[in-house]
DOTORPA-914670 format. One record per residue (C-alpha): residue in one letter; y negated, x negated, z negated. Coordinates in steps of 0.5 Angstrom, whole numbers, plus 2048, in hexadecimal, padded with zeros to 3 digits. Layout:
REM DOTORPA-914670
{"A", {Y, X, Z}}
...
END
This chain:
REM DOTORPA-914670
{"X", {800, 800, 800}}
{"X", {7FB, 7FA, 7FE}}
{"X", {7FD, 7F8, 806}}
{"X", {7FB, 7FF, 808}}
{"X", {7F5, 800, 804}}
{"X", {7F3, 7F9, 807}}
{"X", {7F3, 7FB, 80E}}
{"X", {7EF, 802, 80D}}
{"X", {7E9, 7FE, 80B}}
{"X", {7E9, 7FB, 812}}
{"X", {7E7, 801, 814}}
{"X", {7E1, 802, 80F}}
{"X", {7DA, 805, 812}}
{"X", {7DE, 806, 818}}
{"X", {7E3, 80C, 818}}
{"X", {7DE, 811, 816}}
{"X", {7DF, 817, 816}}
{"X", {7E6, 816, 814}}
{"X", {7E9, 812, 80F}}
{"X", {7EA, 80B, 80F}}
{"X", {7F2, 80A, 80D}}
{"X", {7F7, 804, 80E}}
{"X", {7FE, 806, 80F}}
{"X", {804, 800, 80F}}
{"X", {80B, 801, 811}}
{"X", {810, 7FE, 80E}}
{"X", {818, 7FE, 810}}
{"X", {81D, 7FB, 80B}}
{"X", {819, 7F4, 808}}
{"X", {815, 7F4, 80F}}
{"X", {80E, 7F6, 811}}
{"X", {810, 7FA, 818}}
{"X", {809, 7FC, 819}}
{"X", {801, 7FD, 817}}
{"X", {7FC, 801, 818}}
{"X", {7F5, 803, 816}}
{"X", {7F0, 808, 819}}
{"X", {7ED, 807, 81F}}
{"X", {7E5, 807, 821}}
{"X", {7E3, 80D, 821}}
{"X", {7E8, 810, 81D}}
{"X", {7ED, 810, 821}}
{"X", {7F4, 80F, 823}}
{"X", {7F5, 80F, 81C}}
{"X", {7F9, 80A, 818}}
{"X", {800, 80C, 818}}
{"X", {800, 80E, 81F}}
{"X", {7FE, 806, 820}}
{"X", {803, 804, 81B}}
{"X", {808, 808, 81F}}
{"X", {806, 806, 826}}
{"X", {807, 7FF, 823}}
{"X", {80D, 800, 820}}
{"X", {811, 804, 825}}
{"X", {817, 805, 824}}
{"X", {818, 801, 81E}}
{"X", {814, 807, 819}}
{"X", {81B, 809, 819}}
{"X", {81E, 80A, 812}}
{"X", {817, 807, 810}}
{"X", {812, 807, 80A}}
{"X", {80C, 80A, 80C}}
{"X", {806, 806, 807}}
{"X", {800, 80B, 808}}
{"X", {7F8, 80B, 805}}
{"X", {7F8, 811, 806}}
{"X", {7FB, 818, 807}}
{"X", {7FD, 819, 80D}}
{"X", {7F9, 81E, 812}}
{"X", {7FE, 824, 813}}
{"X", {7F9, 829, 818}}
{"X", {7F8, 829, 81F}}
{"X", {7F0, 825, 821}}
{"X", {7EE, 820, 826}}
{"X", {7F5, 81E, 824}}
{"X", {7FC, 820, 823}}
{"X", {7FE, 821, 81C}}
{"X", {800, 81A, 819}}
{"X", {805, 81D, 815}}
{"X", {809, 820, 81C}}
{"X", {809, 818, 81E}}
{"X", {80C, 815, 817}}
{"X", {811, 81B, 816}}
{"X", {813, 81A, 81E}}
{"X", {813, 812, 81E}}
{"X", {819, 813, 818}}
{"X", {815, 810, 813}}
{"X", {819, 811, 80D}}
{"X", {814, 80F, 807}}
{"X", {80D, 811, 806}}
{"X", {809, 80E, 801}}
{"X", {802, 811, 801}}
{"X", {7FC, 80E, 7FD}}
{"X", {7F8, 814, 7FB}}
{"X", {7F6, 81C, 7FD}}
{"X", {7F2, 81D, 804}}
{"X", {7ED, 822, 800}}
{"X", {7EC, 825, 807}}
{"X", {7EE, 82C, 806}}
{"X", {7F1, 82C, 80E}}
{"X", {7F6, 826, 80A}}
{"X", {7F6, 826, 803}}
{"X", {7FD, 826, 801}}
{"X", {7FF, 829, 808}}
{"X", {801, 823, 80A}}
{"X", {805, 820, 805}}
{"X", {809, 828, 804}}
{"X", {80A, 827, 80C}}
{"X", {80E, 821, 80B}}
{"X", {812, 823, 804}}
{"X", {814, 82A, 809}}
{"X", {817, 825, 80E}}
{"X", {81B, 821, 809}}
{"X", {817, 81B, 809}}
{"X", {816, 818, 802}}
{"X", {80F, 817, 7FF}}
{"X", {80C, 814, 7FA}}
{"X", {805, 814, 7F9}}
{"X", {7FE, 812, 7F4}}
{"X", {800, 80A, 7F5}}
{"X", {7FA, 805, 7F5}}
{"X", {7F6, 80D, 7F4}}
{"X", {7F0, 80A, 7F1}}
{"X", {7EE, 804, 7F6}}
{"X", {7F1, 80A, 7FC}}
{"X", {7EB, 80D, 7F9}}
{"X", {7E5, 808, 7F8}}
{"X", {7E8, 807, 7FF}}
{"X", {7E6, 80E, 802}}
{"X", {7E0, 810, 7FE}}
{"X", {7DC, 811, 803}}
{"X", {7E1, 816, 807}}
{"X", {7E4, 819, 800}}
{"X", {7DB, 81B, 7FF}}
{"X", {7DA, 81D, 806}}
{"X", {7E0, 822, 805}}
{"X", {7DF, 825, 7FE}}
{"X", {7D7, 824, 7FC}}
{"X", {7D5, 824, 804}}
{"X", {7D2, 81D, 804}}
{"X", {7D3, 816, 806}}
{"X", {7D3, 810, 800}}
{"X", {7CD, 80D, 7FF}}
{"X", {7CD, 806, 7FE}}
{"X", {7C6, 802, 7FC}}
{"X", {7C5, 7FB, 7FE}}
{"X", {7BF, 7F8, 7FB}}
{"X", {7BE, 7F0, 7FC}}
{"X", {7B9, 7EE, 7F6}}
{"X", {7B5, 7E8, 7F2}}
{"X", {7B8, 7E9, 7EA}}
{"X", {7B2, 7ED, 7E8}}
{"X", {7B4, 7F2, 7EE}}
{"X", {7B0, 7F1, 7F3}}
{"X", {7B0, 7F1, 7FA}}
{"X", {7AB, 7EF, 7FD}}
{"X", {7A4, 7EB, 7FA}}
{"X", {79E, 7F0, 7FA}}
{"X", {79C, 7ED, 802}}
{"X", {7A3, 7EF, 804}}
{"X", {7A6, 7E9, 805}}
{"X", {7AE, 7EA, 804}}
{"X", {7B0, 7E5, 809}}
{"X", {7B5, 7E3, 807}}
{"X", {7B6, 7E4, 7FF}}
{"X", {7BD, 7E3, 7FE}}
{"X", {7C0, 7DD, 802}}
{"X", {7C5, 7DD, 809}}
{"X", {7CC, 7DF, 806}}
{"X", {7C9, 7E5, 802}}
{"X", {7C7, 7E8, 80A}}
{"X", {7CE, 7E7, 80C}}
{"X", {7D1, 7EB, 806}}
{"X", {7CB, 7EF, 807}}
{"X", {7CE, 7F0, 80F}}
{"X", {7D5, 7F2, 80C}}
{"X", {7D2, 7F7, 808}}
{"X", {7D0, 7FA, 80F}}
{"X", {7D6, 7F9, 812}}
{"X", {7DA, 7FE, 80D}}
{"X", {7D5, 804, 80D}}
{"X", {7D3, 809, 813}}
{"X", {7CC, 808, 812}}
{"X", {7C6, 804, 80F}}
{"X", {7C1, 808, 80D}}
{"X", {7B9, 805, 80B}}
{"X", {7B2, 80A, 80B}}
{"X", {7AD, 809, 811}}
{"X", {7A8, 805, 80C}}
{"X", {7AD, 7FF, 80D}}
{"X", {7AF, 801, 814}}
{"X", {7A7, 800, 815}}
{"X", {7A6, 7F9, 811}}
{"X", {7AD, 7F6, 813}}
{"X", {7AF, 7F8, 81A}}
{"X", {7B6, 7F7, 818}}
{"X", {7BC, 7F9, 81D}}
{"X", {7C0, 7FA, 818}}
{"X", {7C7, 7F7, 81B}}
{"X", {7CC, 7F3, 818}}
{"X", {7CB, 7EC, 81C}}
{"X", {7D2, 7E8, 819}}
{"X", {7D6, 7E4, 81F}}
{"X", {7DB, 7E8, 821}}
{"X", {7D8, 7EF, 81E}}
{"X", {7D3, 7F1, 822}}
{"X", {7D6, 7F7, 824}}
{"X", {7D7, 7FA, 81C}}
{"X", {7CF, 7FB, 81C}}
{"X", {7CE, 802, 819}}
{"X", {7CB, 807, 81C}}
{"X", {7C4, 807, 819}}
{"X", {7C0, 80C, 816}}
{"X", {7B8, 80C, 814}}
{"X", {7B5, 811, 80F}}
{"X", {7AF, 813, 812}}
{"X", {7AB, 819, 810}}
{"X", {7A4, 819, 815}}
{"X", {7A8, 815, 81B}}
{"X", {7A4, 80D, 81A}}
{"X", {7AB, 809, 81E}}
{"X", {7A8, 807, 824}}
{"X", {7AC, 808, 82A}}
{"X", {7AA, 800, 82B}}
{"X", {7AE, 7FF, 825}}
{"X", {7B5, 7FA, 825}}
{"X", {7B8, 801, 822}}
{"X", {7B6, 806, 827}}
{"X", {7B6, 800, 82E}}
{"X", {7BE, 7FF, 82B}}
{"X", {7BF, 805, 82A}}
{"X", {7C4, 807, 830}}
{"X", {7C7, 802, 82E}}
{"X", {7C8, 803, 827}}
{"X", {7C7, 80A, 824}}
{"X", {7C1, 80B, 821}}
{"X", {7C0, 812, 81D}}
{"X", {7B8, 813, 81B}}
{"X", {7B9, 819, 815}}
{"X", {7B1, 81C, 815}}
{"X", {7AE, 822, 813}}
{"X", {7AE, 828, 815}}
{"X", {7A8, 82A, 81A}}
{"X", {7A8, 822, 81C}}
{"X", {7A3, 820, 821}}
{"X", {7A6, 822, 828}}
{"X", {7A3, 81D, 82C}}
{"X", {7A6, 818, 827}}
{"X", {7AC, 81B, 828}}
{"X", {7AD, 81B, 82F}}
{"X", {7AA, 813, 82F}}
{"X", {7B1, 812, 82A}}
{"X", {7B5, 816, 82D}}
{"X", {7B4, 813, 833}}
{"X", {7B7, 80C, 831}}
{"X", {7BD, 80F, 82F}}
{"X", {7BB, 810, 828}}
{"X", {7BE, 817, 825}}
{"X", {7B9, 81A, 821}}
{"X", {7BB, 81F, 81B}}
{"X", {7B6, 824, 818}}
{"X", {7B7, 825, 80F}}
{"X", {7B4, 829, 80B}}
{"X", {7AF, 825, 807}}
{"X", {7AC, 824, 800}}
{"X", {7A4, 826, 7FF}}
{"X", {7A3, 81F, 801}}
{"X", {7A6, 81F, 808}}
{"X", {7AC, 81B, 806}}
{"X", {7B3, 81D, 808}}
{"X", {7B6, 820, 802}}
{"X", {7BC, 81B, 801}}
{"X", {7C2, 821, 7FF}}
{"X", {7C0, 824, 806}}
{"X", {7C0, 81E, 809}}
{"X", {7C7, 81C, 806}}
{"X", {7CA, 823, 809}}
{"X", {7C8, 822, 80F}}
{"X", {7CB, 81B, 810}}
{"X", {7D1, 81E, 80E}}
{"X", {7D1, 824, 813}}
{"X", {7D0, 81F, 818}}
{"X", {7D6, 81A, 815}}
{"X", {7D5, 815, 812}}
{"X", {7D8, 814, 80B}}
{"X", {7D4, 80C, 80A}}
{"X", {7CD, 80B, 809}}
{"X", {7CA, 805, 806}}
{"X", {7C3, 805, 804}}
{"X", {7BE, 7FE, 806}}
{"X", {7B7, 800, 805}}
{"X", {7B2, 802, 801}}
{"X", {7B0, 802, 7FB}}
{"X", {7AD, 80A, 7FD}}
{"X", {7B4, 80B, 800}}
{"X", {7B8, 809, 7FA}}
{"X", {7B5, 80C, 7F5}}
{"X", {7B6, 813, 7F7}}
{"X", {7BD, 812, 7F9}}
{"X", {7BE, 80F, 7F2}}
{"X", {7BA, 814, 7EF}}
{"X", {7BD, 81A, 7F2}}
{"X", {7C4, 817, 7EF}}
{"X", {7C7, 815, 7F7}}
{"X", {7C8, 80D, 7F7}}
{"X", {7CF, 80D, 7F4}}
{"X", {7CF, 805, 7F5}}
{"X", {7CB, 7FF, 7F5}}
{"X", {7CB, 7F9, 7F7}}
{"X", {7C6, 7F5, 7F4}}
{"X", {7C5, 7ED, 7F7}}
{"X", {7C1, 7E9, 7F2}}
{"X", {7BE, 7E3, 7F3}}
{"X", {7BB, 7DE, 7EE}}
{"X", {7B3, 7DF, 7F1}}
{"X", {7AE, 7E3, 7EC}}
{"X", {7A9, 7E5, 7EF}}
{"X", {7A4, 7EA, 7EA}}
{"X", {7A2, 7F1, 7E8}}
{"X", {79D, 7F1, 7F0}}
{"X", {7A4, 7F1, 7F4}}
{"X", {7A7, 7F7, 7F7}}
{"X", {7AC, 7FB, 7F3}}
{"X", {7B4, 7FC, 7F6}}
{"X", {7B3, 803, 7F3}}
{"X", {7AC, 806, 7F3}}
{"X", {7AA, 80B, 7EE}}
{"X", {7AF, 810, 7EB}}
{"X", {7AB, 813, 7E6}}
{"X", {7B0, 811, 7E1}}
{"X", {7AD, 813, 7DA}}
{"X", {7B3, 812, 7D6}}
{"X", {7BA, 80D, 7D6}}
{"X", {7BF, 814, 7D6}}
{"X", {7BB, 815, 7DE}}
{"X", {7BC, 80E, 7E1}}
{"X", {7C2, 80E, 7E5}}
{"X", {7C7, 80A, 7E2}}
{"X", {7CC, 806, 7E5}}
{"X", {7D3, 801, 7E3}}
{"X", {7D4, 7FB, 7E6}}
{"X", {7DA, 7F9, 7EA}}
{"X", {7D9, 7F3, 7EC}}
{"X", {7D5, 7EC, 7EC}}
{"X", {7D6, 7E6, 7F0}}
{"X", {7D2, 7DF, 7F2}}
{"X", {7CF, 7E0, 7FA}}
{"X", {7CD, 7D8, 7F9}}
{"X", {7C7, 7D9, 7F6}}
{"X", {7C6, 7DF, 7F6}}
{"X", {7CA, 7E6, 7F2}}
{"X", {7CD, 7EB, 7F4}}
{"X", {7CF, 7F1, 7F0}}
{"X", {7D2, 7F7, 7F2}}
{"X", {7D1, 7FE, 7ED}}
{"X", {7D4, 806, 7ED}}
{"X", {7D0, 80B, 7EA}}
{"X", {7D1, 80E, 7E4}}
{"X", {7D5, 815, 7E4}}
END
């Protein structure tokens, strides 16, 4: 299973809609075959595992990361390739909480007299698919915060200046972070001050880049932008307004630039939950946050980042730098967002630190 859940990571930030699952075929002591979910979201990882196994998945054992899919979609029941493959073994690591599968597919499998057992490596299975499982029971993606900071918590110094606070292997992770998500998410003031194209620029990993979504009540991203020139060749989502300039609409859409109109706050800003379900209508199961400070705030404020990941880096730089998190109107500790920490780890010089939210 540990092998399973290894190759469904590979296909993190590329399979929505669907989940991403790994599945290992294993006949007597030999691994006959592997698979995982294809860009895309399929094929799907048994019928990979299957078309690599051939005839060796007879008798076999089939490790699963998750339940195996048991209605007709864009593709075939995955439980129909596995009972006809002559599989003997299901071993399934969690429930799909999809209401089309969830325990469709393990009491289809049982009916055909194929053993399963189920809840094995449950709790990484489920860490895994966090998005997926969000999208289907609460109708929006995982969220994720990156903020790349001095050790007083800033971002840039009262100028600006942010280039580069954290050092070059700091950026590399940062760039894997945008490989396993569906989407990076910043605000137009950093759209306007950056100028970022938002891709994931590793060797080898050009094609992992995220579709790119930029929240931007009164339509500022200039079409001459590196967002919106690339942007049919990278998916570009501007979430807006309603009522939005129609002529700044047209000048986006133009480019390729697929422009969404939310309900909005008394401030124009996009309201943050409408935002989440509205990316999740549309799929995506994995949003990482880069920017800014406006951006992060409401959405920490709101209660939706359920993970951060914080680079620090040995600068101070002083009460006259830009916060990561703009104001909140936190008045008492009880109405802070809380978080726990998962995990610290040295980037040469810099830290990163991974956190869950509380509850």
């Amino acid at each position: 299973m540990s092998a399973a859940l290894t190759l469904a990571r590979r296909g993190l930030g590329r399979v929505w809609p669907n989940p991403a699952v790994g599945c290992v075929l294993v006949n007597g002591r030999r691994v006959v075959g592997r698979g995982w979910t294809q860009s895309g979201g399929r094929p799907h990882a048994e019928a990979e595992a299957l078309r690599r196994a051939a005839s060796a998945s007879l008798g076999a054992t089939a490790y699963i990361s998750l339940e195996p899919c048991s209605h007709h979609g864009q593709t075939p029941p995955c439980t129909e390739a596995l009972i006809a493959s002559g599989i003997r073994r299901v071993v399934i690591a969690v429930e799909d909480p999809d209401p089309r599968v969830s325990g469709r597919g393990e009491a289809r499998l049982r009916a055909e007299g194929i053993a399963v057992t189920t809840d094995v490596s449950r709790a990484a299975a489920e860490e895994l698919n966090a998005g997926f499982f969000l999208k289907v029971t609460q109708g929006r993606p995982l969220v994720t915060l990156k903020a790349a900071t001095t050790l007083d918590g800033r971002i840039a110094t009262s100028r600006g200046d942010s280039r580069w606070i954290t050092g070059d292997d700091a950026r590399i992770v940062a760039h894997r972070l945008r490989a396993e998500h569906d989407a990076v998410l910043i605000g137009s003031a950093t759209a306007l001050a950056d100028d970022p194209a938002l891709t994931c620029r590793l060797p080898g990993m050009e094609s992992r880049s995220p579709l790119r979504i930029v929240l931007d009540g009164r339509l500022r991203l200039l079409p001459t932008s590196k967002l919106a020139q690339s942007a049919r060749q990278i998916p570009t989502w501007v979430v807006t307004s309603t009522g939005a300039s129609v002529l700044r609409r047209r000048a986006l859409t133009a480019k390729g630039v697929s422009v969404i109109e939310i309900e909005s706050d008394c401030a124009g800003h996009p309201d943050p939950g409408a935002v989440l379900s509205e990316l999740a209508r549309r799929g995506l199961t994995r949003v990482l946050i880069e920017g800014g400070g406006v951006v992060a705030a409401s959405f920490l404020a709101a209660g939706l980042v359920d993970r951060v990941a914080w680079f620090h880096a040995p600068r101070i730089i002083g009460g006259d730098g830009i916060p990561a998190a703009s104001s909140m109107g936190v008045e008492n500790l009880e109405e802070a967002p809380s978080f726990f920490r998962t995990s610290v780890r040295e980037v040469a010089a810099d830290v990163l630190e991974i956190y869950e939210r509380v509850g």
